[in-house]
C-alpha positions in Angstrom: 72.5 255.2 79.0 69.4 254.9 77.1 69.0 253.3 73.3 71.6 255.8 71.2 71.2 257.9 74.1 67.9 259.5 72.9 67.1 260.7 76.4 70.2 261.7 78.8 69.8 261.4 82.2 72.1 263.1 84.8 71.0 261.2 88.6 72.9 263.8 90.7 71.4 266.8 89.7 67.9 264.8 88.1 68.2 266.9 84.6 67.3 265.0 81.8 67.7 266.3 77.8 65.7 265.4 75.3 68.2 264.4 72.6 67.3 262.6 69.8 63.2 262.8 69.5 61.3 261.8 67.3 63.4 259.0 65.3 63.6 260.9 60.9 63.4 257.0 59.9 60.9 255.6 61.8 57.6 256.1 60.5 54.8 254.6 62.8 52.6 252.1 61.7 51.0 249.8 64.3 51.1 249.0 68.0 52.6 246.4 67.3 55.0 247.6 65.3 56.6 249.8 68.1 56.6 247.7 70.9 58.5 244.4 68.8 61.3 247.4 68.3 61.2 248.4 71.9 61.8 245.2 73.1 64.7 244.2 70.4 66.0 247.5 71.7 66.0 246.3 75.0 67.3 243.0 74.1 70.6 244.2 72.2 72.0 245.2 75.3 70.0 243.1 78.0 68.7 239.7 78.6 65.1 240.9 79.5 63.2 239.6 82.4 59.7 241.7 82.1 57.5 241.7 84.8 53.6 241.0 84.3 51.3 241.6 86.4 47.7 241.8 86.5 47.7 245.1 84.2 47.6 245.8 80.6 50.6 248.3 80.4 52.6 244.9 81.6 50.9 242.8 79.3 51.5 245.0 76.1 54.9 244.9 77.3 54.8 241.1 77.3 52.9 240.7 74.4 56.2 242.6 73.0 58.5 240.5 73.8 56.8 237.4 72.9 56.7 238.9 69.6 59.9 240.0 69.2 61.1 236.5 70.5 64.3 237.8 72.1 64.4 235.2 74.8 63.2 237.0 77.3 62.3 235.8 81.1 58.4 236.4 81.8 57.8 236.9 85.6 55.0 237.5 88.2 55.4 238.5 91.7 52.5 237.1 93.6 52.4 238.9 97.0 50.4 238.1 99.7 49.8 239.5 103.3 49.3 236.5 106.2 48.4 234.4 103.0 45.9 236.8 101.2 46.5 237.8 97.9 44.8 239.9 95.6 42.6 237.5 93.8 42.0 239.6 90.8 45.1 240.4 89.8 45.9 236.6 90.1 43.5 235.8 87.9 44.0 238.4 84.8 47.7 237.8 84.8 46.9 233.6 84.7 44.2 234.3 82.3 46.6 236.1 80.0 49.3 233.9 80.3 46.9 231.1 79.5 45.7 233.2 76.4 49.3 233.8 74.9 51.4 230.2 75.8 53.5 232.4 78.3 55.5 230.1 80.8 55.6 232.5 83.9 57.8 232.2 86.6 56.3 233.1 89.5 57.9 234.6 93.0 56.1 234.7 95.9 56.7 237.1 98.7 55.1 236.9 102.0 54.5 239.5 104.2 53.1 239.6 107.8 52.0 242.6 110.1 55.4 242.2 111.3 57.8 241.6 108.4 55.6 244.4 106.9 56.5 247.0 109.4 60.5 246.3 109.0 60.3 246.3 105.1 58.5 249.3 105.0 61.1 250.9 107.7 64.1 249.6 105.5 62.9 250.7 102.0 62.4 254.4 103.4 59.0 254.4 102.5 57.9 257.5 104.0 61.0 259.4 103.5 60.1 260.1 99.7 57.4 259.8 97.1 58.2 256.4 95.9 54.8 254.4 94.8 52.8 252.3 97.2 52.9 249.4 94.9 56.8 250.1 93.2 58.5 249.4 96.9 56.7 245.2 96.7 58.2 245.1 93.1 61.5 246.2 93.5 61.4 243.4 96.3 60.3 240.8 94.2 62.6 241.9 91.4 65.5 241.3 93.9 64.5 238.0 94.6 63.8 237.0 91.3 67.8 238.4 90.6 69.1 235.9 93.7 68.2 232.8 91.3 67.7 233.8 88.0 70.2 236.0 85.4 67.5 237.8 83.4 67.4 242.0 83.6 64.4 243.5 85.2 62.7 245.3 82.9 59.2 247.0 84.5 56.5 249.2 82.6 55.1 252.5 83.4 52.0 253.3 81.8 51.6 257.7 82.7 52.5 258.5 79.2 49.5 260.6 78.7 47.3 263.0 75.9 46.7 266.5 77.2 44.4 268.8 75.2 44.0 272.3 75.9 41.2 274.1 73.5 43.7 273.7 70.4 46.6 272.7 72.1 47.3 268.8 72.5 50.9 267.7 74.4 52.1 264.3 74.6 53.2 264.0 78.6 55.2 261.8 80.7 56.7 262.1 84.5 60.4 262.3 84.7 61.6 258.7 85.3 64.4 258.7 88.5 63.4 261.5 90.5 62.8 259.4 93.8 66.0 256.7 93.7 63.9 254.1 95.4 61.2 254.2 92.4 62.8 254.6 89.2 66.0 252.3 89.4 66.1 251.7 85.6 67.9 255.3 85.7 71.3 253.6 87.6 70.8 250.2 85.1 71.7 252.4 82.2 74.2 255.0 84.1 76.2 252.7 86.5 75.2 254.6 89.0 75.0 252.8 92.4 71.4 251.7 93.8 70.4 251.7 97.9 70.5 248.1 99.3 66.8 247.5 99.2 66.0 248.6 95.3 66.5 247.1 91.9 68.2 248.3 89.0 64.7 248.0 86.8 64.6 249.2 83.5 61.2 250.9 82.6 60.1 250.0 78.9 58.6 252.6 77.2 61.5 255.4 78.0 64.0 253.1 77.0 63.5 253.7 73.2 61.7 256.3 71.8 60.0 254.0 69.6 56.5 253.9 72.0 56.4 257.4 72.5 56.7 258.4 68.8 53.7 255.6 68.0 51.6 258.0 70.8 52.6 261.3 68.8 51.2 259.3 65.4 48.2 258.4 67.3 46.9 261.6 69.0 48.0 263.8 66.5 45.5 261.5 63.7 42.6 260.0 66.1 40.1 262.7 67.1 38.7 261.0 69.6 42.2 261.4 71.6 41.6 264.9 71.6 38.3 265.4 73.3 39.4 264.9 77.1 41.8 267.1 78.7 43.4 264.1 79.9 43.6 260.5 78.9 46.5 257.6 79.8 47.9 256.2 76.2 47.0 253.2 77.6 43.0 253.5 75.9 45.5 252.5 72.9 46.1 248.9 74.1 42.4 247.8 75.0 41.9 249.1 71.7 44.5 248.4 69.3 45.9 244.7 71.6 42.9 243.4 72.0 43.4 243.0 75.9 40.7 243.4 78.1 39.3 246.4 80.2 39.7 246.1 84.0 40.1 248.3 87.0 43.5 249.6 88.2 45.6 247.7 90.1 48.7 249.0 91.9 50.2 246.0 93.6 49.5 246.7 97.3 46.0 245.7 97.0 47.2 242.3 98.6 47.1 244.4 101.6 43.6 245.7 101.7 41.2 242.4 103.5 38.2 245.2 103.6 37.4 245.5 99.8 36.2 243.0 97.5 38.7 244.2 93.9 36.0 241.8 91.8 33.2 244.8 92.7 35.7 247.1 91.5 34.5 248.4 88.0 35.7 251.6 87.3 38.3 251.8 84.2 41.0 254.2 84.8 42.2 256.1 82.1 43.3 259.2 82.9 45.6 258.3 86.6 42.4 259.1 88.8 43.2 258.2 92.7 40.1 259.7 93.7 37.6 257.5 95.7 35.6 257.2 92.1 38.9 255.1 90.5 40.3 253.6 94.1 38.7 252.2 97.0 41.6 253.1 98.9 45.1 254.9 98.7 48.3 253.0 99.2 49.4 254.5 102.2 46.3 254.2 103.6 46.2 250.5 103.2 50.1 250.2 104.0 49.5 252.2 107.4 46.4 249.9 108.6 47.8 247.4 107.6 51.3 247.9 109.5 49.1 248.4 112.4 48.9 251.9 113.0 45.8 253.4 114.0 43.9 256.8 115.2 46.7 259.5 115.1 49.7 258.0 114.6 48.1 256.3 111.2 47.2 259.7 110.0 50.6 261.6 110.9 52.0 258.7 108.4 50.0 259.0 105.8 50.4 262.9 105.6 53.8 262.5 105.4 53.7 260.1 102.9 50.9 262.3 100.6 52.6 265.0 100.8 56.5 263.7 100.1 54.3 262.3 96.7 52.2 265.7 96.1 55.7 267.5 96.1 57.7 265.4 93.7 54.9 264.8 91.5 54.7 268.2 90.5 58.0 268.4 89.1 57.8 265.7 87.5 56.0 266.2 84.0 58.0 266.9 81.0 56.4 267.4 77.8 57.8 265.9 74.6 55.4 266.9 71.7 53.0 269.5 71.2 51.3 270.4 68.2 47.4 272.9 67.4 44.5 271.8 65.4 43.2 274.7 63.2 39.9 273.5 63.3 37.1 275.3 65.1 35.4 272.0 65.8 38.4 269.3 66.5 35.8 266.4 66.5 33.4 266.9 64.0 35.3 268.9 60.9 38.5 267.5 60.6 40.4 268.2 57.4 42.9 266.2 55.6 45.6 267.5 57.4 44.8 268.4 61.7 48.6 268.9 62.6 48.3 272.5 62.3 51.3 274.0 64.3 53.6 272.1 65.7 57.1 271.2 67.5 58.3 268.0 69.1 60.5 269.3 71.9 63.7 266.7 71.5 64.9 268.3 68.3 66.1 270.9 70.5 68.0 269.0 72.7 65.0 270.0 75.4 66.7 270.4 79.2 64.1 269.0 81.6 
């Protein structure tokens, strides 16, 4: 279950209910704020083993738990194909750990063209929309688990501000829809995992402490309501302090044709076009598996469009409220709520 089961989750039919959103006591306050209850959330029923990598959604998840000084294990997988890593990742997460007097363990994983294909085959990669990076952390997370007793706990960092005209919606995708993915769904249900995954629990939907911190933010920051899109994660290079970088998604390792250092785009709204990403996952997975010409593409079309499908029923919205105003940036009044509902209070079916 999740924290006083505030979101319920049923994994054979995927519905999910809204139950107890947004928290009557719990008036936001800081980043900071949220994230130390979060992880004590976490921590009451878990010994928490988060995973940093070279991102910022893991290292305000980090930063968390070093605050809230619950014990918890701080790991890094380092993955690397015929001994080639992804240099920039390496160097933000050792950078960071530096920064903040984290002790990381690290796990390496190793993969060659060959150990690559088998993996791939095993973990079902093209039979669903699982992420090109989540399939080489749920590996890593299983190794980690053969020598250490600490809980996976992983981040997800889609929680995003829509804005419409008026009409602003706080949005996240529906964690457990693809099994392989989203294994933090069976950590809290029992439910039994496939042989290859691990039972990961994903941060921010554990407690609704994180989301209701977003609603406080959009709903008083006008400059969160100018793009129709944007990731809540513009909150942590602003509010944490941490730096900006281009997104990473943890099969970069795999890519020997682009140099990630020239990469200087700052993603904040999920952008996988070529103006965010000098590749997409399967696309680097495929080459390098070794598949080439027709074969390669047949792959990758599966693959795009097992993600294309699930993704779209994936979004669930948990807040909206309207601005009054004519002009949301520049005349702002005391009070901007203007209409509103937050969706949980109705024990929202999903």
């Amino acid at each position: 279950m999740f924290y006083n089961d505030w979101l319920m989750y049923d994994l054979s039919t995927t519905e999910m209910m809204i139950k107890d959103y947004p928290y009557k006591d719990y008036n936001p306050t800081t980043y900071q704020d949220a994230l130390i209850r979060q992880c004590k959330a976490i921590a009451e029923n878990f010994k928490p083993a988060i995973f940093v990598s070279g991102g910022v959604d893991s290292h305000a998840a980090a930063l968390g738990f070093k605050w809230a000084d619950v014990g918890a294990d701080f790991v890094h997988i380092r993955n690397s194909f015929n001994g080639h890593i992804c240099e920039v990742e390496w160097e933000f997460t050792k950078a960071f750990a530096k920064k903040h007097d984290i002790d990381l363990k690290v796990i390496d994983m190793n993969y060659t063209q060959d150990s690559l294909r088998d993996f791939m085959m095993e973990s079902e990669y093209f039979e669903d929309g699982k992420g090109s990076g989540s399939v080489f952390t749920s590996a890593g997370m299983n190794k980690y688990m053969e020598k250490y007793d600490g809980h996976p706990v992983g981040t997800d960092g889609h929680f995003r501000f829509e804005n419409e005209g008026n009409i602003h919606r706080g949005v996240f995708k529906k964690p457990g829809l693809v099994f392989g993915t989203q294994h933090h769904v069976a950590a809290h249900t029992g439910h039994e995992y496939d042989n290859w995954g691990s039972p990961i629990i994903l941060m921010p939907y554990y407690a609704p402490y994180l989301f209701q911190y977003f609603e406080f933010k959009h709903r008083t920051t006008p400059e969160l309501k100018i793009l129709n899109n944007m990731e809540s994660k513009i909150l942590i290079y602003h509010e944490l302090g941490i730096q900006l970088r281009p997104k990473l998604s943890n099969y970069e390792f795999l890519d020997m044709d682009n140099d990630y250092r020239s990469l200087s785009v700052v993603d904040l709204s999920n952008d996988h076009s070529e103006f965010a990403r000098y590749e997409r996952g399967p696309n680097v997975i495929v080459k390098a598996m070794g598949f080439e010409g027709e074969e390669a593409e047949e792959l990758v079309s599966l693959k795009m469009k097992k993600q294309k499908g699930e993704g779209e029923t994936r979004r669930v919205v948990l807040y909206e409220f309207e601005d009054l105003e004519t002009d949301k940036y520049l005349n702002i009044s005391g009070d901007n709520h203007g209409m509103e509902k937050s969706f949980g209070s109705h024990n929202t079916r999903c």
